[in-house]
C-alpha positions in Angstrom: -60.4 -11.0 59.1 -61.4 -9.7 55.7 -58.6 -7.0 55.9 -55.9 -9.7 56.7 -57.0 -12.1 54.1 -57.0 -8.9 51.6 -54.0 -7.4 53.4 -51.8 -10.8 52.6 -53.4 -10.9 48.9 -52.2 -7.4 47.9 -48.8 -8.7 49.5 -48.6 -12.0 47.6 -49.8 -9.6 44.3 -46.9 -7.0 44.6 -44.4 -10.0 45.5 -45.5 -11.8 42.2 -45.6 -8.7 40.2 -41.5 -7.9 41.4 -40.5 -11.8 40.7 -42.3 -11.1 37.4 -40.2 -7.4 36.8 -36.8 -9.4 37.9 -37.0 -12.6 35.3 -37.7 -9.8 32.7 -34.9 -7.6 33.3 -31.9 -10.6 33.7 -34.1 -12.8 30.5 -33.4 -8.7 28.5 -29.5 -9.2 30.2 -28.6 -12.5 28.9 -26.5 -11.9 25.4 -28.2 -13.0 22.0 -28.1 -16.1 20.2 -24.5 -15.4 18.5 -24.7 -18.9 16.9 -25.3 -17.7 13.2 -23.7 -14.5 13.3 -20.6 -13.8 10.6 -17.2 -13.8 12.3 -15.7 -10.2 11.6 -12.3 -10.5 9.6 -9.7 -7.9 10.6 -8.7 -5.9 7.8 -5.3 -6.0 6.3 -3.5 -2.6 6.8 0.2 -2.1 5.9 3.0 -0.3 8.0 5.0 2.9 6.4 8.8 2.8 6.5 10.4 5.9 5.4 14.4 6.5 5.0 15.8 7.9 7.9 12.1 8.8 9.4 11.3 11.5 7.1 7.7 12.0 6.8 6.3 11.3 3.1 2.8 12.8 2.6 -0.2 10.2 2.7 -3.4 11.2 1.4 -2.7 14.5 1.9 -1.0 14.3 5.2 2.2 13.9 7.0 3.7 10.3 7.9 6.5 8.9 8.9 7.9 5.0 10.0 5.2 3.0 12.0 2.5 5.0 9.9 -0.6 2.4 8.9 -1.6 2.2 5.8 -5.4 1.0 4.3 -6.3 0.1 1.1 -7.0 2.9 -1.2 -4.0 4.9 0.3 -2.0 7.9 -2.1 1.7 8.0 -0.7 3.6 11.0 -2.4 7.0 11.7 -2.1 9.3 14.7 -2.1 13.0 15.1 -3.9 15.2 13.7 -1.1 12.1 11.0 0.7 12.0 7.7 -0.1 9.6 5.0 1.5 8.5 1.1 1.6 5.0 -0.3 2.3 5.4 -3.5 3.9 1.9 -5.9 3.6 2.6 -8.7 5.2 2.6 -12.5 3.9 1.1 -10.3 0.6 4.4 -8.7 0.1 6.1 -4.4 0.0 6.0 -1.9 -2.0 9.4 0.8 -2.5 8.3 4.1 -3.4 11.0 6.1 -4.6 11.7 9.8 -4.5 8.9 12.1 -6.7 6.4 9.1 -6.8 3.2 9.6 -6.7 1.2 6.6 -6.0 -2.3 4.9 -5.1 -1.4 1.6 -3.2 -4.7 -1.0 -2.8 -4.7 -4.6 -1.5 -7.6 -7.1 0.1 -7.6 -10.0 1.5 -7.9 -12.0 -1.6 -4.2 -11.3 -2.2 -4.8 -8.8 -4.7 -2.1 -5.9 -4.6 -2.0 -2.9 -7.1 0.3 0.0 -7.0 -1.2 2.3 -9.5 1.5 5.3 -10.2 0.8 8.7 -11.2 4.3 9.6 -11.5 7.9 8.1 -10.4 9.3 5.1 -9.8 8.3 1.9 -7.7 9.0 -1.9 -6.9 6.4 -4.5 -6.3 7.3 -7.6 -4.5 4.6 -10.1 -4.6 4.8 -13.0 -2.1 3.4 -16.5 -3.1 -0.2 -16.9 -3.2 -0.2 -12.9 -4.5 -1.5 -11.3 -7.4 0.9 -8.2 -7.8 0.2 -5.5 -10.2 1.7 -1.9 -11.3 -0.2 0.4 -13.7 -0.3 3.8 -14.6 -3.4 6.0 -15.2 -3.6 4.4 -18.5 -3.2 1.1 -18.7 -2.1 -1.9 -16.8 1.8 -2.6 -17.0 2.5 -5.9 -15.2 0.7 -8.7 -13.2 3.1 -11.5 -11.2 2.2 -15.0 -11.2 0.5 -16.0 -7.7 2.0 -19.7 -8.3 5.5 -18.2 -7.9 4.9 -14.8 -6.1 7.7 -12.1 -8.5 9.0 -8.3 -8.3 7.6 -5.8 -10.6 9.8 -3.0 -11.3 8.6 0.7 -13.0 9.4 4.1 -13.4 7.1 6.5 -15.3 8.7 10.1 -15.5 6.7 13.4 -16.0 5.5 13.7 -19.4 6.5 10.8 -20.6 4.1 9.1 -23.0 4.9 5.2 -21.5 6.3 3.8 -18.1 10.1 2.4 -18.3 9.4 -1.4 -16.7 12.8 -3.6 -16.2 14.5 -4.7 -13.5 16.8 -2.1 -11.8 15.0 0.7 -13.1 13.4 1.8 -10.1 16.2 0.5 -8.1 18.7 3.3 -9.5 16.1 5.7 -8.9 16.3 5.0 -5.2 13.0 3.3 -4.2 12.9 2.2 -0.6 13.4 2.9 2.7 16.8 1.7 2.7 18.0 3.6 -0.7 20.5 5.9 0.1 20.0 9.7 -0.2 20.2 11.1 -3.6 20.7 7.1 -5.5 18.2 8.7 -8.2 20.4 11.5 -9.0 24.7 10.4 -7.9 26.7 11.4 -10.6 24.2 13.6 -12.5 22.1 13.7 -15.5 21.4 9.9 -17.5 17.7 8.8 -19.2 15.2 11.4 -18.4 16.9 12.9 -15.7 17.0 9.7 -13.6 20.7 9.2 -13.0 23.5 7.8 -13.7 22.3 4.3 -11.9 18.8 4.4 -13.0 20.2 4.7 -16.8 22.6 2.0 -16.7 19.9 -0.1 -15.4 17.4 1.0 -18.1 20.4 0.0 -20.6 20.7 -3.2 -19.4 17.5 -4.3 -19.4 16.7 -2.9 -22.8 20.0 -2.8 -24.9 22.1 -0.2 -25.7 21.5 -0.1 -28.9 17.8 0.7 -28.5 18.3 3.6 -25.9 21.8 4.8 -26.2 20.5 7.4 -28.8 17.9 9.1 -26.7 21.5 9.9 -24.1 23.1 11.5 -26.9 20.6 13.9 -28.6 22.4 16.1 -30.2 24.9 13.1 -31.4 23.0 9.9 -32.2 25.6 7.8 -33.2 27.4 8.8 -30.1 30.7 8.9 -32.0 32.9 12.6 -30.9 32.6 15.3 -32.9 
């Protein structure tokens, strides 16, 4: 009888102990308390367009159309490339041949295009704090209330940016620019074209830059 009764209690003991093992195993299972945790915002990235699919270099490597793009992103290109950054409700950037430049955003609506060399356009959206500056200094901020385009070109060696409307246009910024806008017909302001220049003119007067096109004749009047 005594070997029953301590039979069935070693039984009862190593039933308990495995009810005991299971509970602890599915209680370790069950998911934690995700009440208070911080919801994970997706970060913003921007997609690369580049004319006619060429690849553009972006920090440091080859890219071409449906290319992402994160904040803190260098997008250089080459002679003939030609590119535009599109953000989202923030807004684009065009990038136009022999640009160099760093392109940063958050989701504060903050976007800066900070340019090494070349030319670029900014369109800020509504709600967006656009700005374009060089190495040295700031150049332009748009109002958020109203959203605005920000428009720059600063060439190599040159001691200031060029900022107007239609300067970076004529120097073919974008993925839709045609091939070679920055340099049809030859020569103009600082070797940006015949486009570029006109554009330069006529947001700064030709009475101001018409000199710096005629060197060797200031007043521009024939020999």
């Amino acid at each position: 009888m005594n070997l029953k009764r301590n039979g069935s209690r070693a039984i009862a003991a190593l039933l308990l102990f495995s009810i005991v093992q299971i509970g602890l195993q599915v209680g370790f299972a069950e998911p934690n308390d995700t009440s208070n945790a911080m919801p994970i915002t997706p970060q913003l990235v921007g997609r690369l367009t580049t004319r006619n699919n060429q690849p553009i270099t972006v920090n440091g490597l080859s890219a071409n159309t449906g290319a992402s793009i994160v904040t803190g992103t260098t997008l250089e290109t080459g002679a003939d490339q030609s590119a535009t950054v599109s953000l989202g409700p923030l807004g684009s950037l065009d990038i136009a041949p022999n640009t160099k430049v760093t392109l940063t955003f958050d989701e504060q609506a903050n976007v800066k295009a900070l340019v090494t060399v070349g030319c670029v356009i900014l369109r800020a959206n509504k709600g967006t704090t656009g700005e374009i500056a060089t190495p040295q200094a700031s150049v332009g901020k748009t109002d958020p209330a109203v959203g605005g385009v920000l428009e720059m070109c600063l060439q190599q060696g040159a001691t200031a940016p060029i900022v107007g409307p239609g300067v970076a246009v004529g120097a073919g910024a974008g993925a839709g620019a045609p091939a070679g806008a920055a340099a049809a017909g030859g020569g103009g302001l600082f070797g940006l074209g015949v486009p570029a220049t006109v554009a330069i003119l006529a947001a700064y007067g030709a009475e101001v830059l018409t000199p710096l096109l005629f060197q060797g004749n200031p007043s521009g009047a024939t020999p």
